[in-house]
C-alpha positions in Angstrom: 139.2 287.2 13.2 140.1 286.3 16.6 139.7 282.9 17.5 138.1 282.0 21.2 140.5 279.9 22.3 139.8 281.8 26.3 136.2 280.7 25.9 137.5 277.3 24.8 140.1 277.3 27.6 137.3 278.4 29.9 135.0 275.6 29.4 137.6 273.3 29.6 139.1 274.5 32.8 136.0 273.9 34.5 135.3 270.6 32.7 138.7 269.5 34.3 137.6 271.0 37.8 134.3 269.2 37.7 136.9 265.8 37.1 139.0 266.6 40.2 135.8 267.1 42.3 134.2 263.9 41.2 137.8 262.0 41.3 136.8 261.3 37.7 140.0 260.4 35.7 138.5 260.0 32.6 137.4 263.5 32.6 140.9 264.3 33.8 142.3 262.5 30.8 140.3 264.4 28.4 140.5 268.2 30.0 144.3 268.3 31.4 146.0 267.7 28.6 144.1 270.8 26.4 144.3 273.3 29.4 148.3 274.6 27.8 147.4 273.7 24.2 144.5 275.8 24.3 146.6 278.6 25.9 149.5 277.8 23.0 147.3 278.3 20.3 145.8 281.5 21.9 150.1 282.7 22.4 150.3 281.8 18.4 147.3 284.0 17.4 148.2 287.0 19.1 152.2 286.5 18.5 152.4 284.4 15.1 156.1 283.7 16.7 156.9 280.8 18.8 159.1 282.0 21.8 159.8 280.5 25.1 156.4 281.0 26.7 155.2 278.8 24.0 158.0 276.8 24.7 157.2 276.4 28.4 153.3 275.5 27.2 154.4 272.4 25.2 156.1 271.6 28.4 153.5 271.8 30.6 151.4 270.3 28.6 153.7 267.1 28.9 153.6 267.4 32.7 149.9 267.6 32.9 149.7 264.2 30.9 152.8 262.8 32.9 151.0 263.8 36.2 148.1 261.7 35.4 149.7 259.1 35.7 150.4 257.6 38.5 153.8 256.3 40.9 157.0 258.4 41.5 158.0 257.8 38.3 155.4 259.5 36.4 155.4 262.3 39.0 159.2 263.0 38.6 158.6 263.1 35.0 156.3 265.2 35.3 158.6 267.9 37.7 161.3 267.2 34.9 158.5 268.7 32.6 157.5 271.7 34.5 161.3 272.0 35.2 161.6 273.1 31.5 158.4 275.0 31.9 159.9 277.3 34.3 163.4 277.8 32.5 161.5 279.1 29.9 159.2 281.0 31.3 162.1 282.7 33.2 164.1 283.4 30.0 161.3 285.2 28.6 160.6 287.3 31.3 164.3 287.5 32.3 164.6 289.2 28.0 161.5 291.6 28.7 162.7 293.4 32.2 164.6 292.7 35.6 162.7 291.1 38.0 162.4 293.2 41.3 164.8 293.4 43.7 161.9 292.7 46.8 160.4 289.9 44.5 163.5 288.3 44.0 164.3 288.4 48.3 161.2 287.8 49.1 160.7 284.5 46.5 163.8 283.2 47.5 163.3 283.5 51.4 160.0 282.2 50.5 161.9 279.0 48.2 164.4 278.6 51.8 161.8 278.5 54.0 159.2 275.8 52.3 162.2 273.4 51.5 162.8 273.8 55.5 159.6 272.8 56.6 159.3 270.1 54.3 162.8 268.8 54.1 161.9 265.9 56.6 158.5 264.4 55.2 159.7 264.9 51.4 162.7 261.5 51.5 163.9 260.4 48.6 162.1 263.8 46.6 164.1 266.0 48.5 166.8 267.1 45.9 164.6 266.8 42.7 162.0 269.3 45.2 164.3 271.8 46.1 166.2 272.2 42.8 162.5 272.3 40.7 161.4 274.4 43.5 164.3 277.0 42.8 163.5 277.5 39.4 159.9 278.0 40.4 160.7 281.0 42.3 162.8 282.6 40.3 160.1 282.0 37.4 158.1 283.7 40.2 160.3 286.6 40.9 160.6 287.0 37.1 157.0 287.4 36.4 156.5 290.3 39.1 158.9 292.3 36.2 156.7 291.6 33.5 153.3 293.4 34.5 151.0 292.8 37.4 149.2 290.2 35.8 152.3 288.0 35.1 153.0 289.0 38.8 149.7 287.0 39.8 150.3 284.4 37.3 153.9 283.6 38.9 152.3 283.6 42.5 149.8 281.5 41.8 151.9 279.1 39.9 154.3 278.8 42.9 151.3 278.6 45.3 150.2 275.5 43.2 153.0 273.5 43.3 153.7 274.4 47.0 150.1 272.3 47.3 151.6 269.7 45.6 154.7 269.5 47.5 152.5 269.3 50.7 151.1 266.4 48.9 154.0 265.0 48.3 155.4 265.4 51.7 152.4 263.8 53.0 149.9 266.4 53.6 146.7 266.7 53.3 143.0 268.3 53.0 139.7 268.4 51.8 139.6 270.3 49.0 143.7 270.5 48.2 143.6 268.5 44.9 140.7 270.9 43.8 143.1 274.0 44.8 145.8 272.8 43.2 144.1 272.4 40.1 141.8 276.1 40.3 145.2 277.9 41.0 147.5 275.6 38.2 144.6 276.8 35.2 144.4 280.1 36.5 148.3 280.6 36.9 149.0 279.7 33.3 145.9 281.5 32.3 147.5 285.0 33.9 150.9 284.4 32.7 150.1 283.6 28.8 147.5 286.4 28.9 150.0 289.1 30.8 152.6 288.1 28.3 150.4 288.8 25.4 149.3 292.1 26.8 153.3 293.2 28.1 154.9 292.3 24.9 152.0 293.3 22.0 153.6 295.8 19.6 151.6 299.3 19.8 151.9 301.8 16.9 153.1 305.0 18.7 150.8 307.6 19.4 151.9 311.0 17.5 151.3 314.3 19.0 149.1 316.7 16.4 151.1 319.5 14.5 150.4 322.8 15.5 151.5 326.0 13.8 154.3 326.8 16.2 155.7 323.5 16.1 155.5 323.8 12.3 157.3 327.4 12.7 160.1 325.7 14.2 161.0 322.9 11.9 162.9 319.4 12.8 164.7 319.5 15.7 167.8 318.1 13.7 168.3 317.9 9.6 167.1 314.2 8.2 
């Protein structure tokens, strides 16, 4: 029997929204730090194997509750988290298929170009940024080898954190933190989900016999 740990997730994604909207952060508190578990234990039902997706979800979830709190301190624990998220991520995907060639450029010009125009504002985050940054879009890249869903997952993931970079730089808008937090849930929902869906084992589909086939025999002796 499977267990609705998406419906679960669902509800508490938008619990977690509804915190972010009202600036609630005891709601936060109580939604953030299920959004990866919920995923985790969804990852374990389908795979019964822990592997470095997993991995990458009992990092995030240490982010998330990092991220909550706040101060530099907190928030470069928090990229020191996600850091490890990434790595894993990527070694998973990396194991399952090669990453696009075009991804890969394209990520990476993309990586060049918003540590460019946020070098200046971002000060003392600068290194920690563009290293956690890097491993970001290669995670990115990675995905887009996986399926198309993982390919969304990835983007949305690095479109995310951009948000949070801007943040971080000193940007702002209305709505940003309420972005960040849509396309963060969303992001890890894609990626667990496309890695369930790229990597689940499917009995192979035998032709039916038919009498000339039968005529003819094995194709080699056992």
């Amino acid at each position: 029997m499977r267990r609705p740990w998406l419906t679960l997730f669902g509800a508490v994604a938008l619990v977690e929204l509804v915190g972010v909207a009202l600036d609630s952060t005891p709601t936060q508190w109580l939604a953030k730090p299920l959004l990866a578990p919920l995923l985790l234990a969804y990852l374990r039902d389908r795979r019964r194997r822990v592997d470095p997706v997993a991995v990458g979800l009992v990092a995030a979830t240490a982010g998330d509750v990092a991220l909550l709190v706040p101060g530099q301190a907190a928030f470069l624990a928090g990229m020191g988290c996600f850091l490890v998220t990434q790595i894993a991520f990527l070694t998973a995907f990396l194991r399952h298929r090669r990453p696009p060639v075009a991804a890969l450029v394209g990520y990476l010009l993309a990586w060049a170009g918003a540590n460019a125009l946020l070098w200046g504002p971002l000060g003392a985050l600068r290194l920690p940024v563009l290293g956690y940054s890097l491993a970001l879009s290669l995670m990115a890249a990675a995905a887009a080898g996986v399926s198309r869903r993982t390919a969304a997952g990835g983007a949305l993931f690095l479109g995310s954190d951009l948000l949070i970079g801007v943040g971080a730089a000193g940007g702002d808008f209305p709505g940003r933190d309420l972005l960040v937090m849509a396309t963060y849930a969303a992001a890890l929902l894609l990626i667990t989900t496309g890695w369930v869906a790229a990597t689940s084992t499917r009995p192979a589909r035998t032709a039916p016999a038919t009498p000339s086939s039968l005529a003819r025999g094995p194709a080699s002796p056992p």
